[in-house]
RODO-2510 file (C-alpha; in nm, 4 decimals, decimal comma):
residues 293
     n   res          X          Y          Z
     1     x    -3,3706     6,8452    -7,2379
     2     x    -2,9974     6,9231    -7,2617
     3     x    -2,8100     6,6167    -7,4512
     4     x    -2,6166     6,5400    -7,1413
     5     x    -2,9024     6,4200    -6,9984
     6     x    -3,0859     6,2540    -7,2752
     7     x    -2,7276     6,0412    -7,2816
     8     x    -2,7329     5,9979    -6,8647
     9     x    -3,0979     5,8693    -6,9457
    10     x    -2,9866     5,6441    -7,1775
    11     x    -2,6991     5,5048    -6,9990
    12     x    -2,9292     5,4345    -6,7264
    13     x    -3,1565     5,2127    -6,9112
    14     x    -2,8710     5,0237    -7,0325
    15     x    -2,7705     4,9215    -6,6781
    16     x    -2,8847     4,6128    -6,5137
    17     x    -3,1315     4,6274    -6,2752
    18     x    -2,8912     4,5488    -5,9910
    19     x    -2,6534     4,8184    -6,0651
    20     x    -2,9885     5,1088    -5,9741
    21     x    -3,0735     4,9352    -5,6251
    22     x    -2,9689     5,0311    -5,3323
    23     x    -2,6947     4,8678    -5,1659
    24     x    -2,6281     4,7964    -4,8041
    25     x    -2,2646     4,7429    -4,6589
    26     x    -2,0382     4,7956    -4,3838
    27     x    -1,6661     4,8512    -4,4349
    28     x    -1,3558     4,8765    -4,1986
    29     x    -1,1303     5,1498    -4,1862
    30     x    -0,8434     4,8553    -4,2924
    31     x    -0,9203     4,4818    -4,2286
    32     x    -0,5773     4,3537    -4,1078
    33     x    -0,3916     4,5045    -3,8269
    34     x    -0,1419     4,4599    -3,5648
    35     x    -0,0857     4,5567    -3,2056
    36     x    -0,2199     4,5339    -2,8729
    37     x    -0,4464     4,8456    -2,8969
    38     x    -0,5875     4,8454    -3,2130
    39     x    -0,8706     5,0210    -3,3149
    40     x    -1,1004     5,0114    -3,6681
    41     x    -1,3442     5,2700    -3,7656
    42     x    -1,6575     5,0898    -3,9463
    43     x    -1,9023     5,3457    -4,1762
    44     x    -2,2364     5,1452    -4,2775
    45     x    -2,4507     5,2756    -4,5346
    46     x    -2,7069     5,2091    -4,7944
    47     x    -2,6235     5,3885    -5,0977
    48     x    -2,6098     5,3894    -5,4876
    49     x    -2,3032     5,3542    -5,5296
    50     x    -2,0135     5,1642    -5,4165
    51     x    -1,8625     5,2473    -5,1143
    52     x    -1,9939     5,6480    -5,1088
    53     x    -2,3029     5,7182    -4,8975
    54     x    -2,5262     5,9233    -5,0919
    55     x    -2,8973     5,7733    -4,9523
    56     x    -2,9500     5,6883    -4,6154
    57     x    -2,7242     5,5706    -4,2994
    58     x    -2,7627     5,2149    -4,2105
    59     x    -2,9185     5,2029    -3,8295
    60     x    -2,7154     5,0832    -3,5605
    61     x    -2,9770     4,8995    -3,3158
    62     x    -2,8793     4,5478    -3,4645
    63     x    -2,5281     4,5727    -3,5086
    64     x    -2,2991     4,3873    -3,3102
    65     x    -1,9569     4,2927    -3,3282
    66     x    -1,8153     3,9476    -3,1924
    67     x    -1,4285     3,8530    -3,0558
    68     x    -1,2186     3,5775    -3,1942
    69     x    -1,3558     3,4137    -2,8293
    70     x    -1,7271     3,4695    -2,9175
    71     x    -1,8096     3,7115    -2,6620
    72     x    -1,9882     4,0579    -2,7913
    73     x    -1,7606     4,3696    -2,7913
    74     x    -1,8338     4,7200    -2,6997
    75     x    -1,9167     4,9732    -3,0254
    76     x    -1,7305     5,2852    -2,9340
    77     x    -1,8477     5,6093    -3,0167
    78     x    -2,1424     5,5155    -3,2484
    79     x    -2,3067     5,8334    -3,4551
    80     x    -2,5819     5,8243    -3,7285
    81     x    -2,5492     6,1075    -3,9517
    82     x    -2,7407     6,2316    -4,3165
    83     x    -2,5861     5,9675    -4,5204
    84     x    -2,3908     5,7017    -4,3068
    85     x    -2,3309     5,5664    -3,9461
    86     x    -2,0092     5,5240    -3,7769
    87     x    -1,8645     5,3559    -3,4767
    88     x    -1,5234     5,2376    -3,3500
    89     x    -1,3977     4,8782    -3,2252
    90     x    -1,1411     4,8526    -3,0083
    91     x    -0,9449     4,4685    -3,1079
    92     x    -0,8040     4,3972    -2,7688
    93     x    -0,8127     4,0189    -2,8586
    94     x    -0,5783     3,8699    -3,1319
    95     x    -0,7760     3,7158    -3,4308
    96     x    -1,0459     3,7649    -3,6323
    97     x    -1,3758     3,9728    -3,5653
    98     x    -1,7720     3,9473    -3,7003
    99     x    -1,8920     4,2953    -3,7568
   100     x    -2,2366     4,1976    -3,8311
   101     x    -2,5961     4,3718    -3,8894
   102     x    -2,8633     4,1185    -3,8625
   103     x    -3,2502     4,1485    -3,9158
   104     x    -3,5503     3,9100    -3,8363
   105     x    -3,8384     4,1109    -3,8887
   106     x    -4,2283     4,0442    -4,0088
   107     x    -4,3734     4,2119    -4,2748
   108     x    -4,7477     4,2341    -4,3734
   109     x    -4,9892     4,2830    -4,5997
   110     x    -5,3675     4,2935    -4,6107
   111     x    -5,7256     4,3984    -4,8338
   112     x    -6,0014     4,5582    -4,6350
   113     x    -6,3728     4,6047    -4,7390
   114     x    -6,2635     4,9371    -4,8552
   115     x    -5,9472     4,8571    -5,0827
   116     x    -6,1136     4,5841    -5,2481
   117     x    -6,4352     4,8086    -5,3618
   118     x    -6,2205     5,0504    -5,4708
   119     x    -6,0133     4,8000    -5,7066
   120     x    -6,3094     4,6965    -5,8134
   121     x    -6,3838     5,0507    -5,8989
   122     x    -6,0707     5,1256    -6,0652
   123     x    -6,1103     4,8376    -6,2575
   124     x    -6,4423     4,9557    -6,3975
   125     x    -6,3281     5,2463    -6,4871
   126     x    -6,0149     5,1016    -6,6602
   127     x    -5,7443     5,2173    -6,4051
   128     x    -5,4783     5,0464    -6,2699
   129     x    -5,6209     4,8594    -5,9556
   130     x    -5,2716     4,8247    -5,8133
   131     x    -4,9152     4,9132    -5,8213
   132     x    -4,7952     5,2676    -5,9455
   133     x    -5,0843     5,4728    -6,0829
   134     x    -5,3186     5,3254    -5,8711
   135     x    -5,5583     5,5396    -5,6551
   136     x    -5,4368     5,5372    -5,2679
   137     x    -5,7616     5,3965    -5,1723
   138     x    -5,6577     5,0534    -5,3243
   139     x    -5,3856     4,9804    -5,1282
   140     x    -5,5248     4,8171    -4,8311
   141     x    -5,2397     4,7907    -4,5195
   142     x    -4,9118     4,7405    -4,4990
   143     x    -4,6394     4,6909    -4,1792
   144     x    -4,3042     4,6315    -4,2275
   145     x    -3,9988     4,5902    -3,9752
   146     x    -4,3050     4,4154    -3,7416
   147     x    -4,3224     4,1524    -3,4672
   148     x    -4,5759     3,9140    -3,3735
   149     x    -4,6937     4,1066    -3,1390
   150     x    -4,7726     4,4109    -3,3888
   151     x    -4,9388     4,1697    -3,5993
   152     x    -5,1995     4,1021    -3,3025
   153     x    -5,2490     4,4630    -3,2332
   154     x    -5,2188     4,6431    -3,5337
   155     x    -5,3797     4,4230    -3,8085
   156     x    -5,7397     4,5441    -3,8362
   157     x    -6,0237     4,2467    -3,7408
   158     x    -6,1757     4,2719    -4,1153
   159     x    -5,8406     4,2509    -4,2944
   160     x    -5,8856     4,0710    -4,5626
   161     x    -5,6010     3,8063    -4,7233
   162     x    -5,3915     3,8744    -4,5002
   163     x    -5,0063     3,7757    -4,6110
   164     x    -4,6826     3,7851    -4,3231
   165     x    -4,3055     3,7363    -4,4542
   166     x    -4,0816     3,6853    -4,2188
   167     x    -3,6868     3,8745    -4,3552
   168     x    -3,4006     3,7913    -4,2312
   169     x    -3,1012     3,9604    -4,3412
   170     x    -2,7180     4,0266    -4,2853
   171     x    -2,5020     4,2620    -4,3633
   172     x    -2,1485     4,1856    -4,2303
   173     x    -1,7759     4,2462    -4,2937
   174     x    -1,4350     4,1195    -4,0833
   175     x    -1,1499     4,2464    -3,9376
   176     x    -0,8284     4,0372    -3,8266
   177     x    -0,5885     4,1562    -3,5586
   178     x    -0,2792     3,9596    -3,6426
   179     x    -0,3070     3,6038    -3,7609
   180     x    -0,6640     3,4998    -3,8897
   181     x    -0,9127     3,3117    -3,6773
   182     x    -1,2186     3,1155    -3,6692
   183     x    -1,3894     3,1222    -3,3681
   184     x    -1,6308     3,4322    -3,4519
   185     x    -1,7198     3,2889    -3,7573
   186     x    -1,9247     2,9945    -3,6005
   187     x    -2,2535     2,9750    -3,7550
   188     x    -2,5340     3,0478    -3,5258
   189     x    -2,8013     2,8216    -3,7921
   190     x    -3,0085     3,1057    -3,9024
   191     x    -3,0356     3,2762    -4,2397
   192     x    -2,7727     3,2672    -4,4988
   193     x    -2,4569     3,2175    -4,3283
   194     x    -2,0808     3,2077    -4,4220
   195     x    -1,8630     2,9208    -4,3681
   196     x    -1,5038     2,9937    -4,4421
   197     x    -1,3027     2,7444    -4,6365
   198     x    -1,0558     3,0676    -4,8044
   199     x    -1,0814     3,3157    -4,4418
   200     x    -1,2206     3,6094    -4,5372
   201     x    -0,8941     3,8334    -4,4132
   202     x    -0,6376     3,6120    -4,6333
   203     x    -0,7772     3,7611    -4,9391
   204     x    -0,5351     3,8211    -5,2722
   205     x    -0,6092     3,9118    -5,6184
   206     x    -0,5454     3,6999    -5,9068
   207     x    -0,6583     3,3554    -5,6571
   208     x    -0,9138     3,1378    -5,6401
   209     x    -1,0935     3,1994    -5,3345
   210     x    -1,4018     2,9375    -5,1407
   211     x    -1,6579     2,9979    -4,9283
   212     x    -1,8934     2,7800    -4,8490
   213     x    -2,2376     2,9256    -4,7742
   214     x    -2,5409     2,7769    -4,5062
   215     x    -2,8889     2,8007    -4,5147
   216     x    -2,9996     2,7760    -4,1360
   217     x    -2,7053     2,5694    -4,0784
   218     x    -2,7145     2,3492    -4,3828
   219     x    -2,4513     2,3838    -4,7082
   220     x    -2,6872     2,5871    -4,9838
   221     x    -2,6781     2,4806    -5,3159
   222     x    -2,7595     2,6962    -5,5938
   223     x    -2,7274     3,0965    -5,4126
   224     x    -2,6658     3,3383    -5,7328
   225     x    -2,4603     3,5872    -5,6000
   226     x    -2,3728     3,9153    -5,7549
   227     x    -1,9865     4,0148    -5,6657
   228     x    -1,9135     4,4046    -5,6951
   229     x    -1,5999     4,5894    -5,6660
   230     x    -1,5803     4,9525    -5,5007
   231     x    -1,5003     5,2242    -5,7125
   232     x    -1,8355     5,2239    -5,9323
   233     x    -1,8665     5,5861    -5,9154
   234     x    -1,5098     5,5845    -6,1350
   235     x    -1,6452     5,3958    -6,3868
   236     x    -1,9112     5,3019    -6,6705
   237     x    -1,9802     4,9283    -6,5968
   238     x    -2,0661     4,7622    -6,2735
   239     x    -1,7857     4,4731    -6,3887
   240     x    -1,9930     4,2672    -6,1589
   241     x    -1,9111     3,8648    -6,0905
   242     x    -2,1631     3,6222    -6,1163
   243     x    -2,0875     3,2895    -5,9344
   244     x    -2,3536     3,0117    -5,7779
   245     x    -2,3027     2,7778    -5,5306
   246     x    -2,2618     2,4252    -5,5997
   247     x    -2,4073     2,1092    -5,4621
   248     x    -2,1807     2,1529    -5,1693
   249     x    -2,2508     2,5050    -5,0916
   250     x    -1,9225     2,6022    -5,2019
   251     x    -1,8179     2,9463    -5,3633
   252     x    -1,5975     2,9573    -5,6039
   253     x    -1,4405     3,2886    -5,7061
   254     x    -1,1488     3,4967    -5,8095
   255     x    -1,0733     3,8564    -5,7802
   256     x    -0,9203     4,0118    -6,0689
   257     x    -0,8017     4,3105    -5,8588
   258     x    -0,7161     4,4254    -5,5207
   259     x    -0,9992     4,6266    -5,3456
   260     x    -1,3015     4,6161    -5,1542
   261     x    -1,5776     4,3842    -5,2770
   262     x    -1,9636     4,3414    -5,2079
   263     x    -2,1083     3,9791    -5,2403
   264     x    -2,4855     3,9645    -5,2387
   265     x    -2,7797     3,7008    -5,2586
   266     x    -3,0993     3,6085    -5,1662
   267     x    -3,3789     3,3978    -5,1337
   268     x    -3,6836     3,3179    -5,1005
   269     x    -3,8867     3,0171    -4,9270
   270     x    -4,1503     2,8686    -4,7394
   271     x    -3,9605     2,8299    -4,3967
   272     x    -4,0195     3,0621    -4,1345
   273     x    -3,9667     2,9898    -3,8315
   274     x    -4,2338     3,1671    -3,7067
   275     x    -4,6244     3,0217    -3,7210
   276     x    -4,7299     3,3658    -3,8329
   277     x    -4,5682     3,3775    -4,1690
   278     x    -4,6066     3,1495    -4,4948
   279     x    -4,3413     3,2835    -4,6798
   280     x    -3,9277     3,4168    -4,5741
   281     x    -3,6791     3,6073    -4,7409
   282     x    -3,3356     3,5269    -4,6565
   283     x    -3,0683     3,8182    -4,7721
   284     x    -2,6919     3,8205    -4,7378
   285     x    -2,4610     4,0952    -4,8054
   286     x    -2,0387     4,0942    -4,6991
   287     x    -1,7321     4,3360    -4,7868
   288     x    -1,4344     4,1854    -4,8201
   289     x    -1,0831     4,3016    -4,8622
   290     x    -0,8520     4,2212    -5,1422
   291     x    -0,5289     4,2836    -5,1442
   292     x    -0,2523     4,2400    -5,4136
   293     x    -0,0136     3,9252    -5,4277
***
């Protein structure tokens, strides 16, 4: 193996697991602008590296972008390519816009007769019974991106320990036509939501900004987030941020330099809000603009 490699290799293992996963965003062409026909070209992606789409275009069927009013605004000439989507929004309203992707999906997963005889089979024989190296047989089913109603139709009738997660996830960035706004911003008491106490357009390096963040309507203590700057393919380090929410809720953070950011978390519960499931996974991902003072 040619020593470039070898040292790519061992760079790699070196980096924290978050800096190898894929990463889902949305970004405006520019998040502040002025004028009574303004327009702002959004790419969405999920890719390796921040912002540059190099895995697979994020799909358009959820996305939806709200008016400073509340209503739901048009996407303009919306295309899915290789490696990213793109669409246009026109800002005829002054204020601030919700470009948001959101998910509530089921996921399942199940044993049959079959799967577990063959674990037990692998495990005679000293073979990995599950996970990678596994033989296929062991697997059992799987459905992801379901609905209740797949769950009633497409689980078999001798599944056996059966498990349904309910995800729901957002992926959302904003976009202020003149002076900032709140009224898109409401929280609609699902998921992981942002509140704004700092708006999310009146962003400046070198100052402490706040958020505070909801679980299904409530303040959420104790979110990790991971906080990424754009730009990783220019450097060695992810020079991520690592904040947590406090009792309140409230996020507490400052930007060392102007740019485009990525704030992430997660969680996991027993909440779902539908009877199906026993377990949820909440996810939250924004891009934020930061400019200099």
């Amino acid at each position: 193996m040619k020593r470039s490699s070898l040292l790519a290799l061992a760079v790699a293992a070196l980096l924290p697991l978050s800096a190898a996963a894929h990463k889902q965003w949305i970004i405006p062409s520019q998040a502040v602008v002025n004028g009574n026909d303004a327009w702002v070209t959004f790419d969405g992606a999920i890719s390796n590296q921040l912002f540059f789409p190099d895995h697979v275009p994020m799909r358009l069927d959820n996305v939806t972008a709200t008016a400073p009013d509340g209503s739901t605004v048009e996407l303009h000439n919306a295309s899915t390519g290789k490696y990213r989507s793109t669409f246009d929004v026109r800002l005829e309203q002054p204020g601030t816009y919700r470009i948001a992707n959101v998910n509530d999906a089921l996921s399942a997963r199940w044993d049959t007769p079959e799967s577990l005889a063959a674990k037990a089979a692998a495990e005679a024989e000293g073979k990995p019974a599950s996970g990678p190296g596994a033989p296929p047989a062991t697997r059992g089913g799987f459905l992801r991106g379901a609905t209740p109603g797949d769950l009633a139709t497409k689980v078999p009738a001798d599944a056996i320990g059966l498990q349904v997660t309910q995800a729901i996830t957002r992926v959302e960035t904003f976009v202020t036509n003149g002076a900032p706004t709140t009224g898109a911003l409401a929280p609609t008491g699902r998921g992981i939501e942002l509140s704004p106490v700092t708006h999310p357009n009146d962003l400046y390096a070198g100052e402490e900004a706040t958020f505070r963040f909801l679980v299904d309507g409530e303040p959420a203590a104790g979110l990790a987030f991971e906080i990424v700057r754009g730009g990783t393919r220019y450097r060695n380090a992810q020079e991520e941020i690592l904040a947590t929410t406090d009792a309140e809720g409230l996020l507490r953070v400052t930007f060392p330099e102007p740019g485009l950011y990525w704030l992430e978390t997660s969680l996991e519960d027993e909440r779902p809000s539908v009877p199906e499931a026993t377990r949820r996974r909440l996810g939250y991902v924004a891009t934020l603009e930061v400019l200099p003072q």
